[in-house]
C-alpha positions in Angstrom: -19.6 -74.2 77.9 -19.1 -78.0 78.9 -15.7 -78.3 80.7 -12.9 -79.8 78.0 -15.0 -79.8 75.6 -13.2 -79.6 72.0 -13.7 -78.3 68.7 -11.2 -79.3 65.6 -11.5 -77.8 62.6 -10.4 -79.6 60.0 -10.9 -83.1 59.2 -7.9 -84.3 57.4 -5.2 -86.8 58.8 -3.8 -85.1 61.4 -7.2 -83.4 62.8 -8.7 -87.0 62.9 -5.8 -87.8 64.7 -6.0 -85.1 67.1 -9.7 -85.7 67.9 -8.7 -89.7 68.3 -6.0 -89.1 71.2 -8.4 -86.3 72.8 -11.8 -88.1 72.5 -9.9 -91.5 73.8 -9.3 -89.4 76.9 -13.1 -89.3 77.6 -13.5 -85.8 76.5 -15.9 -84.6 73.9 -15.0 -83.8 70.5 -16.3 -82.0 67.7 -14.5 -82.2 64.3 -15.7 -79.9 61.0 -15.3 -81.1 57.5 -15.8 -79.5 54.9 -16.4 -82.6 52.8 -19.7 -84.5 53.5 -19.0 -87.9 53.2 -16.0 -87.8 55.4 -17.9 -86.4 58.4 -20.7 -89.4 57.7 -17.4 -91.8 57.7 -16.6 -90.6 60.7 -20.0 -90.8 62.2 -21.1 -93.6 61.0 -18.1 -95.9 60.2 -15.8 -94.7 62.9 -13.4 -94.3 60.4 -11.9 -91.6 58.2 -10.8 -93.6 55.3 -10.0 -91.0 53.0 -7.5 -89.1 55.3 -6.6 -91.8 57.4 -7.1 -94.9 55.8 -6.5 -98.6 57.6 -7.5 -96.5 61.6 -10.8 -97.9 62.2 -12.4 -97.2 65.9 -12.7 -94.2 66.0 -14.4 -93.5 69.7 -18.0 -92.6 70.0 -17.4 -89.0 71.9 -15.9 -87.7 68.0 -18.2 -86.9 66.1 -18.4 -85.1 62.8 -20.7 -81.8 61.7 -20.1 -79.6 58.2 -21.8 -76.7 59.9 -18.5 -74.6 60.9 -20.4 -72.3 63.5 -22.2 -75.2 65.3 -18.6 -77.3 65.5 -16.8 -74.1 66.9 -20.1 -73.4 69.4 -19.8 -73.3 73.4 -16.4 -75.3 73.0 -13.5 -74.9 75.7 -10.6 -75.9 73.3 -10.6 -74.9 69.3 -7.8 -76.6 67.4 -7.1 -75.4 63.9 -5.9 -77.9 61.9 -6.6 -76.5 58.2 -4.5 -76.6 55.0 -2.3 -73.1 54.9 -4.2 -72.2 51.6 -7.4 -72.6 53.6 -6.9 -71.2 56.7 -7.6 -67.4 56.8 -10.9 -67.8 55.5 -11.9 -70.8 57.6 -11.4 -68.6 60.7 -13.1 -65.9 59.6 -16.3 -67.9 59.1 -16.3 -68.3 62.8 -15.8 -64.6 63.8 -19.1 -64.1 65.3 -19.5 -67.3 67.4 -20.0 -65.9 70.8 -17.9 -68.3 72.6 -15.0 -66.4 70.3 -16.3 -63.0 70.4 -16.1 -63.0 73.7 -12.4 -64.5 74.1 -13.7 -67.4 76.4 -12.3 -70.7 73.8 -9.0 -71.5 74.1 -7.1 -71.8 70.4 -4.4 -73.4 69.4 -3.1 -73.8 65.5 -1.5 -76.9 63.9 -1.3 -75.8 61.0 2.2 -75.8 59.2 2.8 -72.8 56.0 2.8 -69.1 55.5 -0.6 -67.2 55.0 -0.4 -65.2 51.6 -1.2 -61.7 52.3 -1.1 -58.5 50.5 1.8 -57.2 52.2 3.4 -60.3 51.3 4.3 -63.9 53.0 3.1 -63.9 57.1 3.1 -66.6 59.9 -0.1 -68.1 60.7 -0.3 -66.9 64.2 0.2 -63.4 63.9 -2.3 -62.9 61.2 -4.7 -64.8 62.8 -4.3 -62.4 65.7 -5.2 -59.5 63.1 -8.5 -61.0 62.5 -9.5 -62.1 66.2 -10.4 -60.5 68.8 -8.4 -58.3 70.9 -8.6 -60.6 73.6 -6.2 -63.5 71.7 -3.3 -61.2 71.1 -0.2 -63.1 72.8 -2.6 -65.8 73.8 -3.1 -68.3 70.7 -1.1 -71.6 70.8 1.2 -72.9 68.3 1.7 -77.0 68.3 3.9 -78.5 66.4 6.6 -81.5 66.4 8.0 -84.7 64.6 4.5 -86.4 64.3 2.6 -87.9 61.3 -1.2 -88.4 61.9 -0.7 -92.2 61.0 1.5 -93.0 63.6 -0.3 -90.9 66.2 -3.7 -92.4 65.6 -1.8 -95.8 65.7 -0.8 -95.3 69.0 3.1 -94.7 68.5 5.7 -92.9 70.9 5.6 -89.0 69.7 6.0 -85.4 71.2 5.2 -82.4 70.4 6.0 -78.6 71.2 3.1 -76.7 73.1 4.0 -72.9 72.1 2.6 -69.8 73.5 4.1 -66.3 75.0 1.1 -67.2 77.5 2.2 -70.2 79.5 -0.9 -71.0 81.3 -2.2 -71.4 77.4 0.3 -73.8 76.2 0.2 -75.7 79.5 -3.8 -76.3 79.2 -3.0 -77.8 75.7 -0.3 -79.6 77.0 -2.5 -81.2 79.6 -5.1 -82.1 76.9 -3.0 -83.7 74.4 -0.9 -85.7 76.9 -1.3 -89.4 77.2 0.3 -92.6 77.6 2.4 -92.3 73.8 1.8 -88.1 73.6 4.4 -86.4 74.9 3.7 -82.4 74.8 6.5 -79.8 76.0 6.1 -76.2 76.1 7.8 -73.4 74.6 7.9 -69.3 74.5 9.4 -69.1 71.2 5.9 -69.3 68.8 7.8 -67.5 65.9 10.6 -70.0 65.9 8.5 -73.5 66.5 6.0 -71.9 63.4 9.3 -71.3 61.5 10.4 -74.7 61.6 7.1 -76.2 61.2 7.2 -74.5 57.5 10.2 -74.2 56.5 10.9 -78.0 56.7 8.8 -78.9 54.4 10.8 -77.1 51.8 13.6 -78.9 52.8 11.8 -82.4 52.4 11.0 -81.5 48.7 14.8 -81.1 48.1 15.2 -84.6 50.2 12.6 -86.4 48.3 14.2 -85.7 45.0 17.3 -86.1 46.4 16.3 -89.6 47.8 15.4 -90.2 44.4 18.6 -89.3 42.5 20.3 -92.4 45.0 18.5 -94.9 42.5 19.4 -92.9 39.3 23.0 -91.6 40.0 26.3 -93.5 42.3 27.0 -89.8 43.4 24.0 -89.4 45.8 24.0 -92.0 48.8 22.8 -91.8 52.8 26.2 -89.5 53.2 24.5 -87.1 50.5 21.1 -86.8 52.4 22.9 -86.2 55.9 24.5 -83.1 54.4 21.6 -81.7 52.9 19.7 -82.0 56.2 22.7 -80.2 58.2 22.8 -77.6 55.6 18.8 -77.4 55.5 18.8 -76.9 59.5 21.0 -73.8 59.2 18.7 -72.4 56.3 16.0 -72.9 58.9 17.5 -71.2 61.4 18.7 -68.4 59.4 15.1 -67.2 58.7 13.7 -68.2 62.1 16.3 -65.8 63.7 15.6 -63.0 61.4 12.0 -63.3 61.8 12.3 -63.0 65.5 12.4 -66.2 66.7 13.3 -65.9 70.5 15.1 -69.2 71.5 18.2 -71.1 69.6 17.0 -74.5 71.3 14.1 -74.2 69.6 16.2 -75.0 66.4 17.9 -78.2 67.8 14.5 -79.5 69.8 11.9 -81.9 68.1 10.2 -79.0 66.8 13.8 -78.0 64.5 15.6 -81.4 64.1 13.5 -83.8 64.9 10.5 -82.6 62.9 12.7 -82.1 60.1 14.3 -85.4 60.0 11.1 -87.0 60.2 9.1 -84.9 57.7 12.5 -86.0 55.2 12.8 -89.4 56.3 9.6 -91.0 57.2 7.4 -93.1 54.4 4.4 -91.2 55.2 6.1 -87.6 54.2 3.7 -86.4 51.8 6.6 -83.4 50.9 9.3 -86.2 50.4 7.1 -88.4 48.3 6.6 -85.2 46.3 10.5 -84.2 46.0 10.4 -88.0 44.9 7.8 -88.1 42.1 9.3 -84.4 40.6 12.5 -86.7 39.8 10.8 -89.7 39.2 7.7 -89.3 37.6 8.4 -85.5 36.3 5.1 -84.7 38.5 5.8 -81.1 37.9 6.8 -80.8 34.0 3.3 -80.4 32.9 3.0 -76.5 34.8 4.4 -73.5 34.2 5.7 -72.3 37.2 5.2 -72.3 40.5 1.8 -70.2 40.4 0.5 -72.8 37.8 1.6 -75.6 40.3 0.1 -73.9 43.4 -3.3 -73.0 41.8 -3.5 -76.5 40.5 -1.9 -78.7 43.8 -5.7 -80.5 43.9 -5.0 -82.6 40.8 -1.9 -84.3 42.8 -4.3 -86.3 45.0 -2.0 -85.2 48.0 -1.3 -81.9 49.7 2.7 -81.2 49.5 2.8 -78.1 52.0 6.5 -77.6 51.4 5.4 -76.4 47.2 3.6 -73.0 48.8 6.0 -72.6 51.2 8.9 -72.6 49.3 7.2 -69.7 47.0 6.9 -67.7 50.3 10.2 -68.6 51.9 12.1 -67.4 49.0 9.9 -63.9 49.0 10.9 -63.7 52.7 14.8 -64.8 52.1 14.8 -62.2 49.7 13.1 -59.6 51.8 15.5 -59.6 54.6 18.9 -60.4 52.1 19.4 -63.6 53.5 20.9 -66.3 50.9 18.8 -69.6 51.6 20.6 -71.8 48.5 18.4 -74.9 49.5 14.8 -72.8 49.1 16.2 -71.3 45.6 17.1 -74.5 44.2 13.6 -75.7 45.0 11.7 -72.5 43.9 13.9 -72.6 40.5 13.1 -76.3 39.8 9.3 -76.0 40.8 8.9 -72.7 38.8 10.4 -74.6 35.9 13.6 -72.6 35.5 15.8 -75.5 35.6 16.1 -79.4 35.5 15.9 -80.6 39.0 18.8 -83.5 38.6 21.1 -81.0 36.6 20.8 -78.8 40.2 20.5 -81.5 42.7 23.9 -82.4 42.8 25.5 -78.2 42.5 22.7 -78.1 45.3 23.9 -79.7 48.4 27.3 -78.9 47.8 26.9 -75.4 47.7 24.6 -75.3 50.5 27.2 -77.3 52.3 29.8 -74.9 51.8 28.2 -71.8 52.6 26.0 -72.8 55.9 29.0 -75.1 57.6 
């Protein structure tokens, strides 16, 4: 097994992005993607212009593959960096590489959702321990933080959260992803870092449309949007506390507040732009419900996280009796229950009242 050697599977945005920052560090890097022609981009153009259009010199030590096993092979470092929909099965294909049957790859997860299971909504890190072997319990990595793949392949300021309950772990990732505008803490608390990593992209759909309603209505201004971040923050917390998260810091740290102010703020939030189009361009009105929008979140041309996470955020809120009024008024507007600019406004101000 070559000596930082890394795998990333996934070749979307913010895997290409990862595999830029490593790969410019000298180290080898080996990306899988599913999809053909962008692993030939990659190779062959140096570029990943459907995931990451306009970042062009890519270095020469990424490379590309579509064979999962061979990517994943004799690799020190495996990131996973695949949709939540995706996930699961993806890292199952890879079960029987020996480097992971034998526990000797280091893994880390970027991913940001729930995985759907038959006992209901679970973090990603804890059912991918199910499925690995032994030797990962209490040793994956969780990495997460305020960072969009098109401003971290570009080069700009960012940090991230390195989480693990095994510090050496989180500190080798730390050390890998570093650099000169890559600024990696660590962090104990995996279930609340994972928390916050989902559960603000509910709260960006709400901000989206909310962002929206500014050019349609003189009730909503920049006041409006402060209030429904404040209020979304404590719905955040409120479910990473009863899912055991370990550390209240974790909620106020780049990985709570600053990823969610970003994710809600920043042009490139895919989960704004979405909240934005529902209101806008009724992106939504021709599903019928939520399922129906989930099964069909291909024909959108973008991947809006926050939709299947607000299905299983609600399922969870309503599992452990906790009233999140920000995740309902999404989950009723995206399962078609009720108008979303009827809501928006009843929205914030209830959320305001009960969470402050």
């Amino acid at each position: 097994m070559e000596k930082n050697s890394v795998c990333i599977l996934g070749a979307g945005a913010w895997g290409t992005a990862l595999g830029k920052v490593i790969a410019e560090k000298g180290f080898p890097v080996e990306i899988w993607s599913f999809e053909k022609g962008v692993a030939d981009d990659i190779n062959t153009g140096h570029k990943n212009e459907k995931y990451l259009p306009g970042v062009t010199g890519l270095p020469s030590n990424l490379v590309a593959t579509t064979d999962i096993n061979r990517a994943a092979a004799d690799k020190e470092f495996i990131i996973i960096a695949i949709p939540s929909l995706f996930i699961l099965n993806t890292v199952k294909s890879i079960l029987s590489v020996p480097n992971i049957m034998e526990g000797r790859s280091l893994i880390a997860v970027v991913t940001k959702g729930f995985i759907t299971t038959d006992a209901g909504p679970r973090l990603i890190v804890a059912t991918l321990e199910d499925y690995l072997p032994g030797f990962y319990k209490n040793n994956l990595v969780y990495i997460s933080g305020p960072s969009h793949a098109e401003e971290v392949s570009r080069g700009r300021l960012t940090g991230l959260i390195s989480a693990s309950p095994n510090a050496k772990h989180s500190i080798r990732f730390r050390e890998l992803l570093s650099g000169p505008f890559l600024m990696v803490f660590s962090s104990f608390d995996i279930v609340g870092v994972q928390v916050c990593a989902a559960m603000k992209n509910v709260i960006a759909v709400a901000f989206g449309m909310l962002d929206a309603l500014k050019e349609l209505s003189s009730f909503v201004g920049d006041n409006t949007e402060s209030l429904l971040l404040a209020a979304g923050l404590s719905e955040i917390q409120a479910l990473g506390q009863a899912m055991g998260a370990t550390h209240a810091e974790t909620f106020s740290s780049i990985a709570g507040v600053g990823d969610l102010d970003v994710t809600c703020r920043s042009q490139w939030g895919r989960n704004r732009r979405f909240g934005r189009e529902i209101v806008l361009n009724k992106i939504t009105d021709k599903y019928k419900n939520i399922d129906d929008l989930i099964s069909n979140l291909s024909e959108i041309g973008y991947l809006p996280e926050g939709a299947v996470a607000c299905k299983a955020v609600n399922t969870l809120a309503a599992s452990k009796n906790i009233k999140l009024r920000i995740t309902q008024s999404v989950f009723r507007i995206l399962n078609r229950e009720t108008d979303p600019i009827a809501l928006l406004g009843e929205m914030v101000k209830d959320a305001a009242r009960f969470n402050m």
